[in-house]
C-alpha positions in Angstrom: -8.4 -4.8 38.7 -10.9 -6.0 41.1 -14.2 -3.2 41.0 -14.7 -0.8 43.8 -18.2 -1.9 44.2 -17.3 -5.4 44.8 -14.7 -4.7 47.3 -16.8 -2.6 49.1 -20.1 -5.3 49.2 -17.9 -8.0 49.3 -15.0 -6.8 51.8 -14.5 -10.1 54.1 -15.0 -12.7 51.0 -12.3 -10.6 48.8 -9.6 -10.3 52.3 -10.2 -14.0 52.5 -9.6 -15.5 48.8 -7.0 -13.0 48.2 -5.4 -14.9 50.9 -4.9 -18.4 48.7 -2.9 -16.3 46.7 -0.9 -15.7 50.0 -1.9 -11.7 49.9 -2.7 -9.8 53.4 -5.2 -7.6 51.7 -6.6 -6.7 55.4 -4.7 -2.9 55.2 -5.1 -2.0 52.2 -8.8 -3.2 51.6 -9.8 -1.7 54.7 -8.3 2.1 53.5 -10.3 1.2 50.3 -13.6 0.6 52.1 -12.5 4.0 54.5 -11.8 5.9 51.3 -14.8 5.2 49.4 -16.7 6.3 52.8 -15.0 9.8 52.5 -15.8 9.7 48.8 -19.1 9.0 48.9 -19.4 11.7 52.0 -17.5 14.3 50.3 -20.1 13.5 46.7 -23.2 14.2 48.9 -22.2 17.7 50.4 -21.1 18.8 46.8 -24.4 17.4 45.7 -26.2 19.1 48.5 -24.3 22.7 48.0 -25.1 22.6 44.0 -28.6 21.7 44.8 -28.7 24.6 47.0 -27.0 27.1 44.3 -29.4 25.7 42.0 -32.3 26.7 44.0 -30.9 30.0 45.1 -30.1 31.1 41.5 -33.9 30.7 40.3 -34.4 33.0 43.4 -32.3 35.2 42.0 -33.6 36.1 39.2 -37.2 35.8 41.0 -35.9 38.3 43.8 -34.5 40.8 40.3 -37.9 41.0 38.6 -39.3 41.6 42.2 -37.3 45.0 41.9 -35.3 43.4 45.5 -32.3 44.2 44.4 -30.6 44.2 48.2 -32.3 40.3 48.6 -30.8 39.5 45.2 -27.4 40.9 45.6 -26.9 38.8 49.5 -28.2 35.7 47.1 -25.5 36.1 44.8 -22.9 36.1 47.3 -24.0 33.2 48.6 -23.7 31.6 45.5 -20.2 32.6 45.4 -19.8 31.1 48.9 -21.5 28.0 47.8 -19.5 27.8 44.2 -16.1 28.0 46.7 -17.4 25.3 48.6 -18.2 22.8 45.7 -14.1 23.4 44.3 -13.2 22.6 47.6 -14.8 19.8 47.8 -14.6 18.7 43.8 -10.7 19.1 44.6 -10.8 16.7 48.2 -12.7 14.4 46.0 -11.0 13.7 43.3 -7.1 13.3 45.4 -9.4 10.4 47.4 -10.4 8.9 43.8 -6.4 9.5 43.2 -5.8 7.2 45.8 -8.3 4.7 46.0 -6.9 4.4 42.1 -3.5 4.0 43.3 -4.3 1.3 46.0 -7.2 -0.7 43.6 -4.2 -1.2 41.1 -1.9 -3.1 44.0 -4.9 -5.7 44.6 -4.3 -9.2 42.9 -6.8 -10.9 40.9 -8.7 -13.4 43.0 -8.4 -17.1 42.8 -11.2 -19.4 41.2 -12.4 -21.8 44.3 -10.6 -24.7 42.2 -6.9 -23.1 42.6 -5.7 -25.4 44.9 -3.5 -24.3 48.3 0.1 -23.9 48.8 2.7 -21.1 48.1 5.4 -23.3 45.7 5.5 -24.9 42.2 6.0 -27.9 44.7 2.5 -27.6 45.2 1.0 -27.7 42.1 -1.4 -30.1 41.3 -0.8 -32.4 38.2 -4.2 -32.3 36.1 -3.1 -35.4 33.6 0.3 -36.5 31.4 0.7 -37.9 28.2 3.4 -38.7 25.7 5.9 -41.8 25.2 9.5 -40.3 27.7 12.5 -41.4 25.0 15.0 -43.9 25.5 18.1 -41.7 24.7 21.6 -43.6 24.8 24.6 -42.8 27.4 25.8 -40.9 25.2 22.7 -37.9 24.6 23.7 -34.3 25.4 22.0 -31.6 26.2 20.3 -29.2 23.0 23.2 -26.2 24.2 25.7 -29.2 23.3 23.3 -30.1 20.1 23.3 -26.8 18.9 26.9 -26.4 18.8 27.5 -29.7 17.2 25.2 -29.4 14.2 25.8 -25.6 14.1 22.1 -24.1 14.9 22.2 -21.5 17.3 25.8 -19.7 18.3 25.1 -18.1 22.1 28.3 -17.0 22.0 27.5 -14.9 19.3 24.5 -13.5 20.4 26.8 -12.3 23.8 29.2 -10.6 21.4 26.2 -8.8 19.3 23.9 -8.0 22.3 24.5 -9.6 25.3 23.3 -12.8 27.1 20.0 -14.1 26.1 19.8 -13.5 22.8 21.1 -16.4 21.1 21.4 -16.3 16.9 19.8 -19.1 15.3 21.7 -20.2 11.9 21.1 -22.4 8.9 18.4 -25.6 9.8 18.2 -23.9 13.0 16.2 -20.8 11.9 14.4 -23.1 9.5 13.2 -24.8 12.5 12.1 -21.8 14.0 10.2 -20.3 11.1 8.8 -24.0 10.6 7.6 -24.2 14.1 6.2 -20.5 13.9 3.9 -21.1 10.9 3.0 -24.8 12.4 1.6 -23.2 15.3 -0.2 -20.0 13.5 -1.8 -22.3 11.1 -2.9 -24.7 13.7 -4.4 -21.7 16.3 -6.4 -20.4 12.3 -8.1 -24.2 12.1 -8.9 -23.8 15.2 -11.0 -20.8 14.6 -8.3 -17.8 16.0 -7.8 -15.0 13.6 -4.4 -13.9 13.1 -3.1 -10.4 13.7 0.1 -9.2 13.6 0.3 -6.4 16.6 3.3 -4.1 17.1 6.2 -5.2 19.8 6.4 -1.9 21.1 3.3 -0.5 23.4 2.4 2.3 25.4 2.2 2.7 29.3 -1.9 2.8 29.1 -1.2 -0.5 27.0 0.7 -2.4 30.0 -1.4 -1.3 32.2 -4.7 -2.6 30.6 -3.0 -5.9 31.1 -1.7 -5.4 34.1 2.0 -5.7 33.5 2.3 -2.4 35.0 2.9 -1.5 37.7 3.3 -4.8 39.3 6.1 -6.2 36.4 7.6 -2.7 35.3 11.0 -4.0 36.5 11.0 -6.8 34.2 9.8 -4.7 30.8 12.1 -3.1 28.5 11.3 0.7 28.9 12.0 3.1 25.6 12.7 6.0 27.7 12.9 8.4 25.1 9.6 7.8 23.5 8.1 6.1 27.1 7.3 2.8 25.5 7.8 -0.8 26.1 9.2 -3.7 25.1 6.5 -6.3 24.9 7.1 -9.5 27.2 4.2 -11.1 25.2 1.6 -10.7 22.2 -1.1 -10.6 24.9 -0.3 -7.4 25.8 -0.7 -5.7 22.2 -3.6 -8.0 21.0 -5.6 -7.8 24.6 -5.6 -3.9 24.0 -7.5 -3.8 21.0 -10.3 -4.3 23.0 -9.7 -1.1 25.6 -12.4 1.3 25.6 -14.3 -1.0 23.5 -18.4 -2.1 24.0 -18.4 -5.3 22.0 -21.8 -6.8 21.0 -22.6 -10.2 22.5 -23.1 -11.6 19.5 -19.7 -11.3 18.7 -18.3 -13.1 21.4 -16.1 -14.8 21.9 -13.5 -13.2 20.2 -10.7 -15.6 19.0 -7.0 -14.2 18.3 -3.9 -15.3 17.8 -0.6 -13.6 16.8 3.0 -14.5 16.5 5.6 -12.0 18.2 9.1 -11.3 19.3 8.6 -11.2 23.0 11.0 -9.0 25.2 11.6 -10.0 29.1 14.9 -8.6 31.5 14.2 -11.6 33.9 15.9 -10.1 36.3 17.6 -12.3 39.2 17.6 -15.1 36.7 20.9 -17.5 37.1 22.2 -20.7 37.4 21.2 -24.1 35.6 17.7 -23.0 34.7 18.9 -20.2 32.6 21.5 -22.6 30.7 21.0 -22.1 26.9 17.4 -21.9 25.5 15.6 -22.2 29.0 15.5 -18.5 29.9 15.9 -16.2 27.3 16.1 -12.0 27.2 14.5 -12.5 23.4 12.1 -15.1 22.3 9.6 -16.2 19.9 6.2 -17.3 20.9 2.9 -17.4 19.2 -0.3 -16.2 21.5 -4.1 -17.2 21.4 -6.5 -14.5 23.2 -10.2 -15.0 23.8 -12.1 -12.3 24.8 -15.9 -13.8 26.2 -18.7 -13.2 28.2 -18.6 -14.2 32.1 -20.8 -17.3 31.3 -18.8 -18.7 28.9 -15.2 -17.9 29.8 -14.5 -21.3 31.5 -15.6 -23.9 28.9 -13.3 -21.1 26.9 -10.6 -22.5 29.6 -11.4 -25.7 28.7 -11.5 -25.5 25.0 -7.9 -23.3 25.1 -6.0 -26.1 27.5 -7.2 -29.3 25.1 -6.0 -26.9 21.7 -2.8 -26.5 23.6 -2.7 -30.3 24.4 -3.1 -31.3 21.3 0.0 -29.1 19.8 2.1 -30.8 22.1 0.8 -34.2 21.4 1.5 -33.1 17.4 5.0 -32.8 18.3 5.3 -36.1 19.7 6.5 -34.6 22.8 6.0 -36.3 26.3 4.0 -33.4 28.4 1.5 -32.7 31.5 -0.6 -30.0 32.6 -0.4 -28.5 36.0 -3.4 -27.1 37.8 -1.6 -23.6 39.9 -1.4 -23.3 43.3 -2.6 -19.8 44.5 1.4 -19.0 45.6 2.5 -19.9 42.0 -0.3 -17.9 40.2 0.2 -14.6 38.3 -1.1 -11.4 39.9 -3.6 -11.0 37.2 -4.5 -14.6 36.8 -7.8 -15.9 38.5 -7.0 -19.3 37.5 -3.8 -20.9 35.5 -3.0 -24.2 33.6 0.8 -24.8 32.9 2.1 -27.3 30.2 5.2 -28.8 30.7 6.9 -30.8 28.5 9.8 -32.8 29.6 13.5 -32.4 28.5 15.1 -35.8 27.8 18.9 -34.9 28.1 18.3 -32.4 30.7 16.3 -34.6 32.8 13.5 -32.1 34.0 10.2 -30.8 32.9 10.5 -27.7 31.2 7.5 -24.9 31.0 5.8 -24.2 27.6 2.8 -22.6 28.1 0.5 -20.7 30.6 -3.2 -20.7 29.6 -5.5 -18.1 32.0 -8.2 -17.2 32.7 -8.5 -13.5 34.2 -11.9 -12.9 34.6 -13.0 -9.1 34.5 -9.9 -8.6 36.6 -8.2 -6.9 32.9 -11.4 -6.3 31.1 -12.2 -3.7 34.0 -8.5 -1.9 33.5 -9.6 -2.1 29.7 -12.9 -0.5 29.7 -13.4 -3.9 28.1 -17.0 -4.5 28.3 -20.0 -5.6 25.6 -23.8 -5.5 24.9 -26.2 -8.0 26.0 -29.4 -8.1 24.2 -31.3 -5.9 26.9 -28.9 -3.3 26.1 -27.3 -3.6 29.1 -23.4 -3.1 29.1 -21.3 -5.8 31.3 -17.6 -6.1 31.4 -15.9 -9.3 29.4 -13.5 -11.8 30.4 -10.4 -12.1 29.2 -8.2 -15.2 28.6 -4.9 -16.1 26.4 -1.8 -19.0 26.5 1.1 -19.7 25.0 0.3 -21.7 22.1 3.4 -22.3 22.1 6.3 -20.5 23.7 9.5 -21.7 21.0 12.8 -21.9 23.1 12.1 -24.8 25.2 10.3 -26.4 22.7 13.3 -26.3 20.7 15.2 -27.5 23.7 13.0 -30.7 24.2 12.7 -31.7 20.4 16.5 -31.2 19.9 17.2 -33.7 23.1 14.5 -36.3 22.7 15.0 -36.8 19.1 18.9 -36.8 19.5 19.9 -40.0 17.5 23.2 -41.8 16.2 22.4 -40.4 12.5 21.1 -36.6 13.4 18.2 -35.4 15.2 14.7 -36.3 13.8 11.8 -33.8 13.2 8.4 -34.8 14.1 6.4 -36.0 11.3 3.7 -33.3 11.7 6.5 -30.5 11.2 8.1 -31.7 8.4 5.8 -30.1 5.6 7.0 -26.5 7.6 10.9 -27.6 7.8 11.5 -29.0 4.8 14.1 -31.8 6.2 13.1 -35.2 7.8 16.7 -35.0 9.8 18.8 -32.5 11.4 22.7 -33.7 10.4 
């Protein structure tokens, strides 16, 4: 959530960037900037009527000892005059705070200056590739075909046990999984991430720290009963240690990583894309979340796209990174790398990982803020990625390792499988 304080100092610059991200904040910032008026109006007459009561009440009691009694009595009803006053006010003041609240939260994140222009994943600009494409024979199939034939994950059983989107993974299959899991959580603890292990369910306050609510309820899995969530990632849960937290500088940044079940309705989701592992309701993914100081948070970036490069170069897998467009950006995000890596059989490039930087933009829902040595208290930035999302990593090793005899495991992830060949 952008601060009221910038908006209001910074009104034209925030209606303008917010428009990369092809947002007409005009309306809304403009109420913002007429509310906080009426705020700040409403604050100075109850300031000015409890200075007054203040000063009338020492009168009082002056008047009392005078032996006034009629003087000190018409006092004290003006106190209760003034008292009346200050609730009114009090009240009128805190239904604008209501609703400056309620608009602040609807406000996007604003783009970094190097997001690039353009509303579609079409525009999206490719930062650098790597990886050798495979030379698959005529006769490759796609990893829904694979799975069937060497028996690794049943869809159709998942359909029967839950519904559509949560496939069960059987025999080498879930080895893979759990071998790719542990690959990737003791790669992220070299790197210098500790490893939590957070709970899958979370609270409203929770999703909003992060900013999946309100702008992505539709797409949670809601608890009714107990009014929790489903979480659509680990940086939800791990991001929220850090709410209502001062931090010392010292500490930062703070490097986490955590494996989780992640939960996501995708509603409106059909066709091609969501064929077999490409969109799932249920899927595994292990997350890396930085927590830093403003002055630091982009060589963070930096750091956090070349770890997630060289996971993907591990697993021999031909990849690129995309630089988003401010159409294609999260609303949280104030700027986003996407890895792709590309799907042999399938033919297409195939989304792995988001890496972000958000700024204050969730520290400032979080009360996230820390210490600097002058005892002043500042809010953080906040960043995490996928590091790395599993089902369409799956997807692409099953297709581009597809050979006559089975399908081959990257050298790097056999110590974690166990088996050199899938057959």
């Amino acid at each position: 959530m952008l601060t009221l304080k910038y908006i209001t100092e910074n009104t034209d610059e925030v209606i303008a960037r917010l428009k990369k991200k092809h947002f007409d904040g005009s309306d809304i910032i403009n109420n913002i900037v007429e509310l906080d008026e009426r705020r700040k109006i409403t604050q100075t007459a109850a300031d000015n009527f409890s200075a007054e009561m203040n000063s009338l009440s020492r009168e009082i009691g002056l008047l009392f000892k005078a032996g006034k009694q009629v003087e000190a009595n018409e006092a004290k009803e003006k106190t209760i005059t003034l008292k009346e006053n200050i609730s009114k006010l009090s009240e009128q003041r805190d239904e604008i705070e209501q609703k400056l609240q309620d608009l602040l939260v609807l406000i996007p994140n604003l783009p970094h200056q190097s997001v690039p222009e353009g509303k579609h994943a079409e525009d999206n600009i490719t930062e650098r590739t790597g990886g050798v494409f495979p030379e698959l024979g005529t006769d490759a199939v796609p990893h829904w075909d694979l799975a069937k034939k060497y028996d690794l994950i049943d869809f159709e059983l998942g359909v029967k046990i839950s519904g559509a989107g949560f496939p069960v993974y059987k025999g080498k299959g879930a080895r893979l999984q759990r071998a790719l899991i542990n690959f990737f959580l003791d790669n992220a603890r070299d790197a210098g991430y500790l490893e939590v292990q957070p709970p899958y369910v979370v609270n409203a306050a929770s999703g909003y720290g992060t900013g999946q609510l309100p702008d992505k309820e539709g797409q949670m899995y809601h608890c009714n009963l107990d009014d929790l969530y489903l979480i659509p990632t680990a940086e939800v849960p791990v991001t929220n240690i850090y709410r209502d937290v001062i931090l010392d500088e010292k500490e930062l940044p703070i490097k986490n990583t955590a494996y989780s079940a992640c939960f996501r309705r995708e509603a409106g989701s059909y066709g091609k894309d969501v064929r077999g592992l490409n969109r799932l309701h249920q899927f595994d993914k292990v997350e890396i979340v930085r927590i830093d100081t403003p002055e630091h948070s982009y060589e963070s970036l930096t750091e956090m796209v070349n770890y997630v490069q060289s996971l993907v170069e591990k697993l021999e897998l031909p990849w690129r990174i995309l630089r988003l467009c401010g159409g294609d950006m999260s609303f949280t995000s104030a700027l986003t790398f996407d890895f792709e890596v590309y799907s042999a059989a399938q033919q297409r490039w195939l989304e792995v990982s988001s890496v972000s930087n958000f700024e204050s933009y969730q520290a400032n829902r979080l009360k996230c803020r820390y210490r600097t040595a002058d005892k002043k208290t500042q809010l953080c930035h906040t960043l995490n990625g996928s590091a790395l999302a599993l089902p369409r990593i799956v997807a692409a090793l099953l297709e581009n390792n597809q050979t006559p005899e089975g399908i081959r495991i990257p050298k790097a992830l056999v110590p974690y499988t166990g088996f050199e060949l899938i057959d």
